[in-house]
C-alpha positions as CSV (number, residue, x, y, z in Angstrom):
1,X,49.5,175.5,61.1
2,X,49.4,179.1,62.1
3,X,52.8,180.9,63.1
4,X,52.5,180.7,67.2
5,X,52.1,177.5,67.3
6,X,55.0,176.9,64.4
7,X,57.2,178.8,66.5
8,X,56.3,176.5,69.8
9,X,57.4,173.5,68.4
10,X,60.5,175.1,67.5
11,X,61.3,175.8,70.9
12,X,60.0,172.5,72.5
13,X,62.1,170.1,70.1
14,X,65.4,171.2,71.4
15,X,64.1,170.9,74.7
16,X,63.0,167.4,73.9
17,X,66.2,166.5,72.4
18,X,68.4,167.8,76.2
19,X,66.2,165.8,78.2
20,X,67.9,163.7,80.6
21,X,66.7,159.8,79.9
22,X,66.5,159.1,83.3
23,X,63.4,161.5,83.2
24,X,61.7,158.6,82.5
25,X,62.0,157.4,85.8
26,X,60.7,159.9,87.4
27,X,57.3,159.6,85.8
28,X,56.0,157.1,87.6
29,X,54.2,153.6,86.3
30,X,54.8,150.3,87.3
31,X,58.7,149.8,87.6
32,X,60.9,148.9,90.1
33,X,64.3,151.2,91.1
34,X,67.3,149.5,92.6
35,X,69.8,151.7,93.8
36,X,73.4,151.5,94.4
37,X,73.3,153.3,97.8
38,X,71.0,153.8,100.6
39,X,67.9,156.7,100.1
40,X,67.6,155.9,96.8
41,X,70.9,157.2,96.0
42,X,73.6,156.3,93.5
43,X,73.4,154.5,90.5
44,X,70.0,153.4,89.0
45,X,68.6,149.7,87.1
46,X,64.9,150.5,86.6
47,X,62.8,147.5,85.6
48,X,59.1,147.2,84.6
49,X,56.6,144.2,85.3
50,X,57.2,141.6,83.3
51,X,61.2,142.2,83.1
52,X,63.9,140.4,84.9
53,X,67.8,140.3,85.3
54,X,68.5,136.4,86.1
55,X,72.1,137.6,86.9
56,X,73.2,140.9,88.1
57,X,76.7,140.1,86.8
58,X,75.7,140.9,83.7
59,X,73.9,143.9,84.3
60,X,75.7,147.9,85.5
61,X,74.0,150.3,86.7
62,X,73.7,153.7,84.8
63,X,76.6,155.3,85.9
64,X,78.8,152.7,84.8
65,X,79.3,150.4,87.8
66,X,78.6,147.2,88.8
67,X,75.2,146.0,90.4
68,X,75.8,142.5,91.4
69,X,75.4,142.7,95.4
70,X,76.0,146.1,95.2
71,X,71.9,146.9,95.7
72,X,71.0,149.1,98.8
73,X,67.6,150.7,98.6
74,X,64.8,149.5,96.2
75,X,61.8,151.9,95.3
76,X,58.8,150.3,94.2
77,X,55.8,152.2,92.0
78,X,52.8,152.1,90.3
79,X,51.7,148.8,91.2
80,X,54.6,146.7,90.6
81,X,56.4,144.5,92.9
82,X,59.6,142.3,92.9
83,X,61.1,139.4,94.1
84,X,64.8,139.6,95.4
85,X,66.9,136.6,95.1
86,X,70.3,136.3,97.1
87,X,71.9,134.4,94.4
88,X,71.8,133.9,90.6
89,X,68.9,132.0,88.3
90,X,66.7,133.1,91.6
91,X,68.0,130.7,93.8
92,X,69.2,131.4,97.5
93,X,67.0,133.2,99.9
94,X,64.2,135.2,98.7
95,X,61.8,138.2,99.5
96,X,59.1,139.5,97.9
97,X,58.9,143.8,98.1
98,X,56.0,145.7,97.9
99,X,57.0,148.9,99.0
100,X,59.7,150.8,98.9
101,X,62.7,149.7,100.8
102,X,65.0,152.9,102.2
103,X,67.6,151.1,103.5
104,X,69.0,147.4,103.2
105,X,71.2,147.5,105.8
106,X,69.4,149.6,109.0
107,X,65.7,148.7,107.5
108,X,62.8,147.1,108.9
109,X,63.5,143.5,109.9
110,X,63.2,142.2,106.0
111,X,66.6,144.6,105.2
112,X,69.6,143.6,106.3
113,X,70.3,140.4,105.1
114,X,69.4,141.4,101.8
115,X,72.0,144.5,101.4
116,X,74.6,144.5,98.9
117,X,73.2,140.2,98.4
118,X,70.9,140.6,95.6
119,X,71.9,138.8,92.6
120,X,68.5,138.2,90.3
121,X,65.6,140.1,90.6
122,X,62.1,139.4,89.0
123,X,59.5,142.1,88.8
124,X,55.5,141.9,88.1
125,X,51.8,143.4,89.1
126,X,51.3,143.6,92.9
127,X,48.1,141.5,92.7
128,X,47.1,143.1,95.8
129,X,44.7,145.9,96.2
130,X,45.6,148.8,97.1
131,X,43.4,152.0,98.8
132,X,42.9,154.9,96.2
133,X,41.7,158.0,96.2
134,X,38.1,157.2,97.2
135,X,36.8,154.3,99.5
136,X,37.4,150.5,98.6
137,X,38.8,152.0,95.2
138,X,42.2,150.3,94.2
139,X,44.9,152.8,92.7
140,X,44.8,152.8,89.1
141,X,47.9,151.3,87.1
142,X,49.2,153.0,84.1
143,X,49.6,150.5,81.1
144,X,52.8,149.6,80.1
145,X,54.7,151.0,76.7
146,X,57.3,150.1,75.6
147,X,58.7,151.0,72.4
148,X,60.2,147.3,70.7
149,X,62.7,149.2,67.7
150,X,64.1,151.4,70.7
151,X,64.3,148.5,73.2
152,X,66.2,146.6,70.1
153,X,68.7,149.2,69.2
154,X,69.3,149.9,72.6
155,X,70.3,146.3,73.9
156,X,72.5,145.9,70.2
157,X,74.5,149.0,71.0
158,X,74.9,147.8,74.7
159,X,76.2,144.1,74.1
160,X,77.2,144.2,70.1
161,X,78.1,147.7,69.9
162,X,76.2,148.5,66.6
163,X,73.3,148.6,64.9
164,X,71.1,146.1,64.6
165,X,70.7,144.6,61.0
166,X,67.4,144.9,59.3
167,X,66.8,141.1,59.5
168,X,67.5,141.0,63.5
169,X,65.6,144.3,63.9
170,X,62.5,142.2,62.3
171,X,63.5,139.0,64.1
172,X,63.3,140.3,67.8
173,X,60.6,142.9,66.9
174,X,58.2,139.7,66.0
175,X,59.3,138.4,69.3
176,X,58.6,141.2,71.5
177,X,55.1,141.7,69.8
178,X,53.9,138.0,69.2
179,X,55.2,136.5,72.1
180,X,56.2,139.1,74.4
181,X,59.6,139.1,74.8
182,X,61.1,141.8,76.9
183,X,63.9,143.9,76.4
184,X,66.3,141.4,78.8
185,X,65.1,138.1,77.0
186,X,66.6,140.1,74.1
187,X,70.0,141.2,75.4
188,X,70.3,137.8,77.3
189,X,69.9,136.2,73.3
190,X,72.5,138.1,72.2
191,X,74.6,137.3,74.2
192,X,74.1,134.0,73.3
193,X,74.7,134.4,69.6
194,X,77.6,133.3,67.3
195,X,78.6,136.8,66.9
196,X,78.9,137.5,70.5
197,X,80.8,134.9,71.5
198,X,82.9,134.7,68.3
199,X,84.2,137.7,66.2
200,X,82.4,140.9,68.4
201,X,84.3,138.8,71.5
202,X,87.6,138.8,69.6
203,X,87.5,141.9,68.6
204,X,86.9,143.3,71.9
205,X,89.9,141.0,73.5
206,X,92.5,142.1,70.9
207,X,91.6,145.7,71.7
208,X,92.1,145.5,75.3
209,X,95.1,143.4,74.7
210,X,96.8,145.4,72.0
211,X,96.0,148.5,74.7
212,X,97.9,146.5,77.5
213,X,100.3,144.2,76.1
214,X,101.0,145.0,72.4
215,X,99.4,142.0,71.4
216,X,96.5,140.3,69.8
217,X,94.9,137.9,72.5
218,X,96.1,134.3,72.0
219,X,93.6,130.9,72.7
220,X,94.3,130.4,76.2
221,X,93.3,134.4,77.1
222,X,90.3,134.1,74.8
223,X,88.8,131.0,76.1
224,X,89.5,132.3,79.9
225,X,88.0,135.7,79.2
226,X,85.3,135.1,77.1
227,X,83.8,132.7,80.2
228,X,84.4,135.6,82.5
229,X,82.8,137.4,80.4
230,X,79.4,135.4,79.6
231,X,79.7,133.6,82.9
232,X,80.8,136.1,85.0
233,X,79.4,139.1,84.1
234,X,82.8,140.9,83.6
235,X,83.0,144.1,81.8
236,X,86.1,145.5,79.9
237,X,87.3,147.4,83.4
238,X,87.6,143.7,84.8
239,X,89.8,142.4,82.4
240,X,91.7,145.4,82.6
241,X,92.3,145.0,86.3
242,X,93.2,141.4,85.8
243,X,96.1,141.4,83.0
244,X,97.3,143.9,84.9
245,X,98.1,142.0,88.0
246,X,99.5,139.1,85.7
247,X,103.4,138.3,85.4
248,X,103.2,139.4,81.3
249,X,102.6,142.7,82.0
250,X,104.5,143.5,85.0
251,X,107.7,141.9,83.0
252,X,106.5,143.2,79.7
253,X,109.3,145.5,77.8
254,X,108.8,148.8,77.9
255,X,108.9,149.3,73.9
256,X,105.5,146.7,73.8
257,X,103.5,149.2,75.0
258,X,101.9,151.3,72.0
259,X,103.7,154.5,71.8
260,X,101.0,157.6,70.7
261,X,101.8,158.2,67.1
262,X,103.5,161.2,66.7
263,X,102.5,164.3,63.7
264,X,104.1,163.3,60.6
265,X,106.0,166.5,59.3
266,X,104.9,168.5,56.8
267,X,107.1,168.6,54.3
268,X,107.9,172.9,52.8
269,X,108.3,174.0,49.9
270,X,110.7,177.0,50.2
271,X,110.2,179.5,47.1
272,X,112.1,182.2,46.5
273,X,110.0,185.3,45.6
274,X,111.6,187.1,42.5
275,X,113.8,190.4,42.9
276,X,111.5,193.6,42.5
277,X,112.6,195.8,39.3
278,X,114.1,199.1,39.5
């Protein structure tokens, strides 16, 4: 490798490394956007053909918030298309979207009752064809790639908040390669799992309640939250909100709530430096 080209790569890596993730949406393929606001505004869920979210409740978008009926414009690309479901485990009223779709609420006649109602999406191929750039000649799609170890670490961190193990790293990789599991089949397992619904949902319980209340979480608070939670789609920000407006906290004393922990002082040494000689 001769110098210039040594030197390229040491500016392009860096580059690499600041690139905003949601770059990837802006390179086309088949995927479909759903945005939080109207003109494609807000925050963003992208989905590619063959993914689905069977409950929105369980799903935020990338800034943070919730999605579930919170959907106002969908942009469609590269081929793909979606079904939108007014209700979860696509039930309730449905409509299939081709294009892209500016504005629920003042769009074309398909729009309105569909704004801020979307609660399960599906997403494939539009089997229809499409002019391209010469006569009769349907627009090419781009194949699909998707990375399984990435999608895997990715949807560990988001519901388990680690790593994943070397045997569930092999586990779900098999899956995603031999029987095509997507990145949501994966996330919608976890979810599933012992660890989820046992120590991982404990643990995240008794932090929010030690936060809150000075406590660890008791039975009754565990079993009710832990359904809001996997039913529900409820994210730590929920369960906030809701202990908050209960009698224990309003009435809790003052000295429950964890005090910051103040610098422990140093102890000093004082030594007396010894007299000069005349």
């Amino acid at each position: 490798m001769n110098f210039r080209r040594s030197a390229a790569l040491l500016v392009l890596l860096p580059l690499a490394a600041l690139a905003d993730p949601r770059d990837d949406f802006r390179r086309g393929g088949p995927r479909v956007i759903l945005y939080e606001h109207a003109n494609f505004q807000g925050g963003a869920i992208v989905l590619r053909p063959g993914e689905s979210a069977e409950n929105l409740a369980r799903w935020d978008f990338d800034n943070g918030r919730r999605s579930n009926d919170r959907i106002s414009s969908i942009r469609v690309e590269g081929g793909a298309e979606v079904m939108i479901y007014s209700e979860a485990n696509f039930r309730g009223e449905a409509l299939r979207v081709t294009d892209d779709l500016r504005d629920l609420e003042r769009g074309d006649r398909r729009g309105p009752r569909f704004n801020d109602r979307i609660s399960s999406v599906r997403v494939s191929f539009d089997r229809a064809p499409r002019p391209g750039p010469g006569p009769g000649r349907p627009l090419p799609v781009p194949p699909v790639t998707i990375d399984p170890e990435k999608a895997i670490r990715r949807a560990y961190q988001d519901v388990l908040e680690r790593e994943p193990d070397p045997a569930g790293l092999r586990h779900y990789r098999s899956l995603m390669i031999e029987r095509g599991w997507t990145e949501v089949q994966v996330r919608d397992h976890l979810r599933r799992s012992d660890e989820y619904r046992g120590p991982y949902m404990t643990a995240r319980l008794n932090r929010i309640y030690r936060e809150l209340l000075g406590r660890d979480v008791d039975a009754r608070g565990f079993d009710h939250y832990r359904n809001k939670i996997i039913e529900h789609g409820w994210s730590d920000a929920d369960i906030r909100r809701d202990i908050m407006g209960g009698t224990e906290y309003r009435n809790r004393p003052r000295s429950s709530a964890p005090q910051p922990e103040r610098p422990r002082r140093q102890d000093v040494e004082l030594v007396t430096a010894p007299e000069k000689q005349t």
